[in-house]
C-alpha positions in Angstrom: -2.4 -33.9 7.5 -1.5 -35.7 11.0 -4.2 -34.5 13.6 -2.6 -33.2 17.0 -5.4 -32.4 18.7 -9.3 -32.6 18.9 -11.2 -29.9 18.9 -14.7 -30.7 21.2 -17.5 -28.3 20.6 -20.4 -29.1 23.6 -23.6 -28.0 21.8 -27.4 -27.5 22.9 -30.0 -28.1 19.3 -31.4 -24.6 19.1 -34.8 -25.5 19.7 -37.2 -22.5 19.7 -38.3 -22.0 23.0 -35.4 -24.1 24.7 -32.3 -22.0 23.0 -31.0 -18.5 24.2 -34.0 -17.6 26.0 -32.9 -15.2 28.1 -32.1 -13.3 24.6 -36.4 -13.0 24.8 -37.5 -10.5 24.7 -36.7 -8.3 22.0 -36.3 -11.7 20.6 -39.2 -13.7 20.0 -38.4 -17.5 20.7 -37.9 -18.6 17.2 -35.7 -15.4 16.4 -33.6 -16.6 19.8 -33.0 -20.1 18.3 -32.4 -18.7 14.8 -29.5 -16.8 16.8 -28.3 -20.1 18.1 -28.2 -21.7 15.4 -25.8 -18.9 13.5 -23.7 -19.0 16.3 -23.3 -22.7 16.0 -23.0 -22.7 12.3 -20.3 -20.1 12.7 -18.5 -22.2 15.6 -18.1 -25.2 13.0 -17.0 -23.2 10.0 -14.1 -22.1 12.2 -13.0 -25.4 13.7 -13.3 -27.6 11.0 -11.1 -24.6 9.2 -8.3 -24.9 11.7 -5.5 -27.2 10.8 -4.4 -30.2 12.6 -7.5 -30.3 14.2 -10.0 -33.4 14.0 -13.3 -31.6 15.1 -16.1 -33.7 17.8 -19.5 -32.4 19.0 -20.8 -32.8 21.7 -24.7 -33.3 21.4 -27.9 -32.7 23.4 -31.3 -31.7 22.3 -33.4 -32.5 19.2 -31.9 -31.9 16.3 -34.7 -32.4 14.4 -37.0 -29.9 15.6 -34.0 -26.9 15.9 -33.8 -23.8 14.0 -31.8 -24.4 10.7 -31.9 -28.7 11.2 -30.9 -29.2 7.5 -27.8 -26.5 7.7 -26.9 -28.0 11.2 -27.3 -31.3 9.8 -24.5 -30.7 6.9 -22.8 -28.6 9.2 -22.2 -31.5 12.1 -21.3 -34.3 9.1 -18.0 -32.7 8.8 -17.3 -33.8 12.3 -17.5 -36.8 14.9 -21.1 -36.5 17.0 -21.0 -37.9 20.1 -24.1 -37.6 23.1 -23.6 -35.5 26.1 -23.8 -37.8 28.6 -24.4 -36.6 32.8 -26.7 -35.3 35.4 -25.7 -32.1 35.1 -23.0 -29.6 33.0 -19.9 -30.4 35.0 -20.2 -33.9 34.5 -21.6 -34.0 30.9 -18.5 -32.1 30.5 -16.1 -34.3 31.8 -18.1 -37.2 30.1 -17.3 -35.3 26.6 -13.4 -34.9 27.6 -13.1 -38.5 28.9 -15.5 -40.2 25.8 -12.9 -37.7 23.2 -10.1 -39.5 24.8 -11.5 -43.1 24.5 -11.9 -42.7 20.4 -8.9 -40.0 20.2 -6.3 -41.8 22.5 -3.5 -39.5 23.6 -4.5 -36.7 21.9 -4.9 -33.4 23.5 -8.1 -31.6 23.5 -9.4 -28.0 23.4 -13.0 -27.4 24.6 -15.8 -24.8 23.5 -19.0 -23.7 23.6 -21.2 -22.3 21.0 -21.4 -19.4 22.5 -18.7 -17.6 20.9 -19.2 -17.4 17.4 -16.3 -15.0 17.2 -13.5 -17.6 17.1 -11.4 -17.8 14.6 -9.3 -21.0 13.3 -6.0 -18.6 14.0 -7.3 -18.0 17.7 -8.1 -21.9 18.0 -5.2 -23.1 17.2 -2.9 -20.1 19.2 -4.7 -20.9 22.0 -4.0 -24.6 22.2 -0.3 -24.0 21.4 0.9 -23.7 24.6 -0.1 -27.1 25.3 1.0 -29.1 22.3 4.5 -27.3 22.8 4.5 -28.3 26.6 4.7 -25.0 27.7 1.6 -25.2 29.9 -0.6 -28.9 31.2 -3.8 -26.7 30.6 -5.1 -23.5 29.1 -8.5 -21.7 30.5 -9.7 -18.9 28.1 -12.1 -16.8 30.5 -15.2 -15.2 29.3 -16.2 -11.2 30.0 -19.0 -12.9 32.6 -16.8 -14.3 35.3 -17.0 -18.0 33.2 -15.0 -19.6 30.5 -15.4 -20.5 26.6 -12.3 -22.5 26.3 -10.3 -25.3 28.7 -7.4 -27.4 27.0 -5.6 -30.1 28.5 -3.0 -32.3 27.8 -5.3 -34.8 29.3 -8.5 -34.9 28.8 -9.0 -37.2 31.8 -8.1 -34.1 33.9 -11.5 -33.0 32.9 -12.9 -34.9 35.6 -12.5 -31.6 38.1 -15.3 -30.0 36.4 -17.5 -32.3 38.1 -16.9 -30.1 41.3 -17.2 -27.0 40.2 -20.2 -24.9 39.8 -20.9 -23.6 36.3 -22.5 -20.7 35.0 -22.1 -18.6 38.0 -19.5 -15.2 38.0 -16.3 -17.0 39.4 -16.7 -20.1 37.6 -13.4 -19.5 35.9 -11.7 -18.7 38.9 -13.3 -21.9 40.3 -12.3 -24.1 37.6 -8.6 -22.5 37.4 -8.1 -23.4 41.1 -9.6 -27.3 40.7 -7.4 -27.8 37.8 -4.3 -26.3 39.9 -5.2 -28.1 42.5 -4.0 -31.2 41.0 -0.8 -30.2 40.1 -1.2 -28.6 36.6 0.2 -26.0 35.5 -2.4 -23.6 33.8 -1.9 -21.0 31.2 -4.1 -18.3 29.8 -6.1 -18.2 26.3 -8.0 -14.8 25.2 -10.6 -13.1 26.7 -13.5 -13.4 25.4 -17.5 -12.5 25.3 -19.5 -15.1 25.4 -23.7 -14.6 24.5 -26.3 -14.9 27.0 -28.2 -11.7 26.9 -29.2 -9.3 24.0 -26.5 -6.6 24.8 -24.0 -9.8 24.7 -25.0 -10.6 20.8 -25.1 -7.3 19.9 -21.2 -7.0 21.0 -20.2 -10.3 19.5 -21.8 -9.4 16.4 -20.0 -6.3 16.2 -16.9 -8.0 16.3 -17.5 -10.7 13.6 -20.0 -8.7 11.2 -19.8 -10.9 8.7 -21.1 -14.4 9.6 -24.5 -15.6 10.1 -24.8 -14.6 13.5 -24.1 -11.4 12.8 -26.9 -11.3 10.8 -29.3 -13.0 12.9 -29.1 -10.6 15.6 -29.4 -7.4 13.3 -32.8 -9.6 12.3 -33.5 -8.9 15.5 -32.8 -5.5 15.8 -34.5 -4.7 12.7 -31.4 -3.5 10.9 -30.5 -3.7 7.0 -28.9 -7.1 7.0 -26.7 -5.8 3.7 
């Protein structure tokens, strides 16, 4: 099958202590990487699922010493693993877009976290449509938290605006959607989403994909029958 675009997943190792810790408490720290973990193990099952996609990962932490290495290990050899790269998450974003396009030349790309373990391949791929059809030179899929789980571009070198916009703050995606017009694209929408930074957040997302390891991993934590 012919590839049309790449799907880049930027990823933190789930390293207890250093993952999702603003998920503690009623998580301990271990239970907060364990969560992590899912969520990334979930995020790969669903983009190495979705067609016409070659799948990258962006990498940081050690991988070694995370919640579920041996799983994650498996997990990240169905795809291209490449180092984040940057002083800070703007620009080890951008550095992921622009070191895609230098193995994946003229290939669009669509951009996630691991935060949202509730993708689906059908959602992946409708929500790069627009810009493999031409319809759109970018797509911005905001999250419930004033932020965004998903950018696609036609050009991953556009990517480079992120480098001037502040992230993880409540009108990130506003910020971002007015750098990327600001250089002349034209930007279309992808679906809201949730993303998961506190407990009340996984709980949510869990409810709406009850079936996948992160689901269970948070009713661990909630000390619910896992059945």
């Amino acid at each position: 099958m012919t590839a049309r675009f790449c799907l880049l997943v930027v990823a933190k190792a789930p390293v207890p202590g250093f993952a999702k810790t603003r998920l503690c408490p009623p998580a301990t720290a271990a239970q907060a990487a364990d969560i992590a973990a899912a969520a990334l193990l979930d995020t790969l099952d669903a983009v190495c699922a979705t067609p016409e996609a070659v799948p990258v990962v962006a990498l940081t932490g050690d991988l070694g010493s995370a919640a579920s290495a041996g799983e994650l290990g498996r997990a990240l050899r169905r795809t291209t693993v490449i180092a984040q790269r940057g002083w800070d998450f703007g620009a080890r974003l951008a550095n992921a877009h622009a070191d895609v396009a230098a193995v994946h030349a003229g290939l669009p790309v669509l951009q996630i976290g691991m935060d949202t373990p509730q993708v689906t391949p059908e959602l992946l791929g409708a929500s790069i449509e627009p810009v493999l059809r031409g319809v759109h030179d970018a797509v911005l899929g905001p999250a419930e938290d004033g932020g965004w789980w998903g950018l696609g571009l036609a050009d991953p070198h556009h990517a480079q605006v992120l480098t001037g916009v502040p992230m993880s703050q409540d009108d990130t995606g506003v910020r971002t959607r007015q750098a990327l017009a600001a250089t002349g694209l034209g930007v279309g929408p992808a679906a809201r989403l949730s993303d998961v930074d506190t407990i009340a957040d996984a709980v949510r997302v869990a409810a709406e994909a009850p079936h996948g390891r992160f689901a269970t991993a948070v009713r661990a934590v909630e000390g619910r029958d896992v059945a």
